[in-house]
C-alpha positions in Angstrom: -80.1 -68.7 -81.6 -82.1 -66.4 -83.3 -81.6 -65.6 -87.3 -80.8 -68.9 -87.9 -83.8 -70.1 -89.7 -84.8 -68.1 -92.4 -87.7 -69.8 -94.1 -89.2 -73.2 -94.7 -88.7 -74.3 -98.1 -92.3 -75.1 -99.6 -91.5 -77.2 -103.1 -93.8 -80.5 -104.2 -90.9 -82.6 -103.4 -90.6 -81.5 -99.7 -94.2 -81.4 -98.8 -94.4 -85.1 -100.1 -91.8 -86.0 -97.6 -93.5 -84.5 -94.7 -95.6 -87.5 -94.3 -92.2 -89.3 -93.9 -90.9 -86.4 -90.8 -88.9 -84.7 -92.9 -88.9 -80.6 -93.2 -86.9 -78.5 -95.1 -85.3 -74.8 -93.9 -83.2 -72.1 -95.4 -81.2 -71.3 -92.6 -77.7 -69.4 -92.1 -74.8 -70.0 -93.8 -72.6 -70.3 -90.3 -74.8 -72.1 -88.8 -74.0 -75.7 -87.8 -76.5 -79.0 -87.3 -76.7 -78.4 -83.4 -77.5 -74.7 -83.8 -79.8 -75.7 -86.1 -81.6 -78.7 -83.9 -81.8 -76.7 -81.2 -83.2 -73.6 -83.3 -86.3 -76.4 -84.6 -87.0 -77.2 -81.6 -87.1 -74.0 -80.3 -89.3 -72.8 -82.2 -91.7 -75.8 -83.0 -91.4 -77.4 -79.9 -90.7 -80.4 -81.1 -88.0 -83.4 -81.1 -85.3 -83.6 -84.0 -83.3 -87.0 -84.7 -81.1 -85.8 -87.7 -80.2 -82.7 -89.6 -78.3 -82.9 -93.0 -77.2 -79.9 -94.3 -76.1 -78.6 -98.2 -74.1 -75.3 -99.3 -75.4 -73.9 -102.5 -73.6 -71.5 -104.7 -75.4 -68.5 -105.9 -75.8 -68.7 -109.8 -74.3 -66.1 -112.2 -77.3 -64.6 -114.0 -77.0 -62.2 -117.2 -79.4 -60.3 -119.2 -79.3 -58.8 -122.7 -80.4 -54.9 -122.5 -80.6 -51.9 -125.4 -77.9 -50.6 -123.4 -75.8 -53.6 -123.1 -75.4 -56.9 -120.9 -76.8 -56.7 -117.5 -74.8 -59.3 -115.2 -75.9 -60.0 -111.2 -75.5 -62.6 -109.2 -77.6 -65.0 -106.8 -76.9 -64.9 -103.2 -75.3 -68.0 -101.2 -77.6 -70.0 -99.1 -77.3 -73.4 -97.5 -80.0 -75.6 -96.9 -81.3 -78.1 -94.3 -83.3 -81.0 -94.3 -84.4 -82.0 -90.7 -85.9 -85.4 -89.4 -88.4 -85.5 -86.8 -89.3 -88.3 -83.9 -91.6 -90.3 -85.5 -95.7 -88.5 -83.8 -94.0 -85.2 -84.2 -95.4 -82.8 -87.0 -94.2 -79.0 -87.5 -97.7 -77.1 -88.9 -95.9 -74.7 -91.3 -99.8 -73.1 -92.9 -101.3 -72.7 -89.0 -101.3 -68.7 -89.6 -102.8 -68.4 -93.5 
């Protein structure tokens, strides 16, 4: 259960859609939507109705140097967007 959440992901988008019950988390890329259920409401002590999940692709980045091209790549991570019962609310700023 633990190390399945990473992070909530904070974007305009995502905070608009929080009125709505919907929260968005990085979590781990084995993870599956009842691991991830049951890690929410774990942790926020709260009830979940649906997950949907997406696998992202980390990007191939390059950079131009005086000693030549620099390439790197992004890291893998998959995403989940998670629906509340309607009266629940996950406080994601309570410690700032």
């Amino acid at each position: 259960m633990t190390g399945i959440i990473f992070r909530p992901i904070v974007t305009e988008k995502m905070t608009a859609q929080q009125e709505k019950g919907l929260y968005a988390f990085e979590v781990a890329l084995n993870s599956n939507k009842i691991e991830i259920a049951r890690a929410i409401t774990k942790k926020f002590n709260v009830t979940v109705t649906s997950v949907r999940t997406m696998n992202y692709k980390g990007k191939t980045k390059s950079q131009m140097t005086k000693k030549g091209k620099f390439a790197g790549k992004r890291s893998h991570f998959k995403k989940a967007i998670v629906m509340l019962k309607e009266g629940d609310k996950i406080n994601l700023f309570e410690n700032v």
